[in-house]
N, C-alpha and C positions, 0 to 999 in steps of 0.2 A: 504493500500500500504506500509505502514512503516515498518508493519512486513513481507513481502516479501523481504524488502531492509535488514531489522534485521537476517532473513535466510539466505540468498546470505552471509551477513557477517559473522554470525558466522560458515558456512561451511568454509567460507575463513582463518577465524583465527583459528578452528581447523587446516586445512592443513598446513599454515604456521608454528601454534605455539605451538597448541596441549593444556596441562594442567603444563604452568611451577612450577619446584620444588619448593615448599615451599609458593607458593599463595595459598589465601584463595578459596576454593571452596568447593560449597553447597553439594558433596558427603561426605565429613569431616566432615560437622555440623552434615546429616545425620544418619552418621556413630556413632558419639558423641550421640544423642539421644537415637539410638537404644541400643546400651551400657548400658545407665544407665536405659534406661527403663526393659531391659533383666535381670540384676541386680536385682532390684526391683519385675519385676514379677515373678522370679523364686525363691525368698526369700519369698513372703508372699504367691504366687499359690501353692501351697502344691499338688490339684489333676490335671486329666487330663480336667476335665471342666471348671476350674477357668481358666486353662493356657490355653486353648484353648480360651476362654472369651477375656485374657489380650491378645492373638496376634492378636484378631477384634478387641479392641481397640486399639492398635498399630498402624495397618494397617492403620485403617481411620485416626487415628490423625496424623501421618507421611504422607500421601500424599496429605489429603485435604489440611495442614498448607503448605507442601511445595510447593504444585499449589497456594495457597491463596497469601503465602508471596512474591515469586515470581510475582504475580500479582500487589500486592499492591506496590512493588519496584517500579514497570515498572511505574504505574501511580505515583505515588510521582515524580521518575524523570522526566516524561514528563508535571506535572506539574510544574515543574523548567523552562525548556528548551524541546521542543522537539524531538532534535537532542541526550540532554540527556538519553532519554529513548529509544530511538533508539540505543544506545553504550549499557545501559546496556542488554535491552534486548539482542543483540549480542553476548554479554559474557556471561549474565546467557545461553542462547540457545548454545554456543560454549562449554561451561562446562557437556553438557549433551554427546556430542558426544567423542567417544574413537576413532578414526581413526588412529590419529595419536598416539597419545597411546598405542595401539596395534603394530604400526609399531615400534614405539621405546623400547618396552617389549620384543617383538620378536631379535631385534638387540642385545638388553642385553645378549642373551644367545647363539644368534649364532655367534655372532663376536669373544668368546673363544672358541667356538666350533671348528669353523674353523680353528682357530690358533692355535689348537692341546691343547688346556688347558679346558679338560673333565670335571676337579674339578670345574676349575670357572662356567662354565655352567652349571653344578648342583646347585650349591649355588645359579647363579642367575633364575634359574628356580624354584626354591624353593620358591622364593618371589611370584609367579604368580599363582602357583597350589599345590592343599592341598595335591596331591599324595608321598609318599617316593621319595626323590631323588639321596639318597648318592649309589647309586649301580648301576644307572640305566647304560645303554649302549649308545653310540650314538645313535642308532636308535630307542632307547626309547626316548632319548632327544630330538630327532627330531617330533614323532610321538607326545608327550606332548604340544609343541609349537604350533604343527600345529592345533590339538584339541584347543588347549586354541584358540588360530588366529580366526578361522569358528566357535567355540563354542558362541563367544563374537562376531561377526562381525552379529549376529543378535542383542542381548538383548544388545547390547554397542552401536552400529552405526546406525544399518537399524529401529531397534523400536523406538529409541528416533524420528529419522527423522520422521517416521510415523505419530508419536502423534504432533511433531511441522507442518507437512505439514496438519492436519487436524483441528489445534488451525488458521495457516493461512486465512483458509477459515471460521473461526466461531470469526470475529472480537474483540465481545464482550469478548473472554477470549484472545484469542491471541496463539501464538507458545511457549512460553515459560511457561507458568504455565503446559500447558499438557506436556511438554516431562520432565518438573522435577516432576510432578506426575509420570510419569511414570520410571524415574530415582529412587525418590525414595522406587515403588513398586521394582524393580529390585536390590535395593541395602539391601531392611529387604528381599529378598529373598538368595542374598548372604553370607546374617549374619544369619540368621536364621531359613532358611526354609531346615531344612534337618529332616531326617527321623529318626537320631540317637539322643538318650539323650544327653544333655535335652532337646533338642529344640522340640522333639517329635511332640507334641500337641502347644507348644506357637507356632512355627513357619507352622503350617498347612496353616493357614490360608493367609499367606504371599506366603507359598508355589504355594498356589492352585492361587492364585488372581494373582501372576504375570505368570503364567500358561498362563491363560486366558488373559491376557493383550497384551500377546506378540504372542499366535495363529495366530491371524490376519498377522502380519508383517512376520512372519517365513513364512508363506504359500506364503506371496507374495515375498518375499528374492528368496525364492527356485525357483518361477517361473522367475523370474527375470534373475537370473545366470542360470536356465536353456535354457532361451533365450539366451542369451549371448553368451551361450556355444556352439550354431548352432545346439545343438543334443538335443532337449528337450525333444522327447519319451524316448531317451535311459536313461537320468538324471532321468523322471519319473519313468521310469522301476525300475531302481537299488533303488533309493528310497522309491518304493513301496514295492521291496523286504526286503529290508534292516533295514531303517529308521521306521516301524512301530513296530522292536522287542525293539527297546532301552523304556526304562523304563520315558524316559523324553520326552512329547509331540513337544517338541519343538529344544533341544538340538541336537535331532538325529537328525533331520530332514536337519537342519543348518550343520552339519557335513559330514554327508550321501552325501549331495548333493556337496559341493565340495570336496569330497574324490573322486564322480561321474568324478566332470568336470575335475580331473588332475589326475583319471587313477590309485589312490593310495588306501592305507585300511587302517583305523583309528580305535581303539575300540583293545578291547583284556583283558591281566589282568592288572590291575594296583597293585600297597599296598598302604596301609593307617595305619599310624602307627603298620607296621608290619601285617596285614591283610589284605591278599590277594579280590579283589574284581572286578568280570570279565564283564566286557559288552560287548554287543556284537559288531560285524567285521562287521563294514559299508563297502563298496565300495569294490572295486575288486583292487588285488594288481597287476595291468599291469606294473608299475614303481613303483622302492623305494620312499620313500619319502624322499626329498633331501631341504639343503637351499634353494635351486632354487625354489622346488614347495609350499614353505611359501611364498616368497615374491610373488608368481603369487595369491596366496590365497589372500594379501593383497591388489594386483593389482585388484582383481575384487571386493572386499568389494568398495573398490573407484571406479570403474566402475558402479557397480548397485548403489551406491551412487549419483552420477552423474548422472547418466538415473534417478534416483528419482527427482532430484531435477529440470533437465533439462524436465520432465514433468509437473512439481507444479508448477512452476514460472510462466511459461507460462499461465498454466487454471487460476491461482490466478489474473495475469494483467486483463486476458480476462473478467474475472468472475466481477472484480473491475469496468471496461470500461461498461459492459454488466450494471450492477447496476445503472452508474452515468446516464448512457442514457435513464437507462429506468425509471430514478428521471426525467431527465430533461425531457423528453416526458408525464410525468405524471404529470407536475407542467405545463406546455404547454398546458395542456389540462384543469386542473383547472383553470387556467387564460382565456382559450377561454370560458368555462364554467361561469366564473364570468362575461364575457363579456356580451356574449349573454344575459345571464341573467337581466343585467343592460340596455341594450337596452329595453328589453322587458318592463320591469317598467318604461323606458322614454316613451314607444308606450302606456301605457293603462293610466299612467298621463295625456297622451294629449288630 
């Protein structure tokens, strides 16, 4: 029960609080490891099979340590106090989720956008996405924001949730070692799982594993907001069209699908240092996309957020009640069991 109460609160203190500047949080250590492990392995991995070697052992020792240590926090504090381990687990578990991070990322670059200061919202767009930005046009700036918003509102919000509503119902680890497992399979994916030197071969293996980590939750995301949306064949339609040309199992998909639910098109050429690179045209352009349809992206990331959570809570209580009743009915019955039993040895005594 304590980690059902630990989930409720750290969705609470993401929405209030988010990830204040300059605290310590476990994607920064992450981030810190991978660094100097990347360093190291691309200094003494010389071929393509040693560095493929060094990012499987990357991969496991970054996420087993960081489910382990996270584990080991939560029980140290709750053998303090265990109300202690209840706070942290709510702040480790609230450091995993972007919700509100995304909302205030997105704010950074449309609040000069709107105010007619183009520059500043390049500059602060630049902090968020690897693409060129000194050239881009409004409607590139917008189209950026909005990819980034749906890109992330899977592998930042909807899979961390996943992994911590599935740690809920498996006591023995709890919600918080899985979704910072799963944080930091998605964080050596964003340092290093790319297909261009040098990551080539070190980050394949990073690559492929948060792939497959985050399948599961993207499929149920999509289904989710296509509920949502009242129009779920037509979300699956354009999806099906669409979302199985982009080259990422997962990214289109998350995209595709609310480019679906607000009528807009996402995808086209981007540059990357000067190099032009095209993906392909999600969704149908029935409307521009405007500030307006980011902040409704953000409104449903926290919608199907909510309908997640507004489902778990509920099976977890049950699930917990279901347990204790059916100890105490089975302890109920060993005791009649011992009864009887002891009757009967007073009957053949006699």
């Amino acid at each position: 029960m304590t980690s059902t109460v630990a989930l409720i609160i750290a969705a609470t203190l993401d929405y209030l609080i988010g990830d204040p500047w300059g605290w310590p949080h476990p994607v920064r250590v992450m981030g810190w490891t991978i660094s100097r492990f990347t360093k190291l392995a691309l200094t003494y991995c010389q071929n393509s099979l040693t560095q493929r070697l060094a990012g499987i052992v990357l991969g496991f020792i970054l996420i087993i340590s960081s489910a382990f240590i996270g584990y080991l926090l939560i029980q140290g504090a709750r053998l303090l106090h265990p109300f202690l381990g209840v706070a942290l687990e709510s702040i480790l578990l609230a450091s995993c989720f972007a919700l509100r991070s995304l909302r205030v990322a997105a704010q950074t670059v449309l609040q000069p956008l709107t105010s007619g200061h183009i520059v500043d919202a390049r500059s602060s767009l630049s902090h968020y996405v690897g693409r060129d930005t000194e050239s881009l046009t409004e409607a590139e700036i917008l189209r950026a924001v909005l990819e980034t918003v749906t890109e992330n509102a899977t592998d930042g919000v909807m899979a961390p949730l996943f992994y911590a509503i599935i740690g809920v119902f498996i006591p023995v680890i709890g919600p918080a070692p899985l979704a910072l497992a799963y944080k930091a399979s998605s964080t050596l994916d964003s340092m290093v799982g790319y297909r261009e030197k040098p990551y080539t071969y070190l980050g394949w293996f990073s690559a492929r594993l948060e792939d497959c980590l985050t399948w599961i939750p993207c499929r149920l995301t999509v289904i989710t907001l296509a509920l949502l949306s009242g129009k779920p064949l037509y979300i699956w339609r354009i999806c099906r069209r669409d979302a199985i040309s982009d080259p990422s199992p997962n990214s289109g998909w998350s995209e595709c699908t609310y480019a679906a639910v607000l009528g807009v098109q996402v995808g086209g050429t981007n540059w990357y240092g000067g190099v032009a690179k095209h993906k392909p045209l999600l969704g149908d352009a029935i409307h521009p996309i405007t500030p307006h349809c980011i902040y409704q992206a953000l409104q449903l990331t926290r919608y199907c957020f909510l309908l997640w959570l507004g489902v778990a809570v509920p099976l977890a209580v049950l699930s917990k009640l279901f347990f204790l009743i059916l100890n105490e009915r089975m302890r109920e019955f060993e005791r009649s069991e011992s009864h009887d039993g002891n009757r009967e040895l007073r009957m053949v005594s006699c």
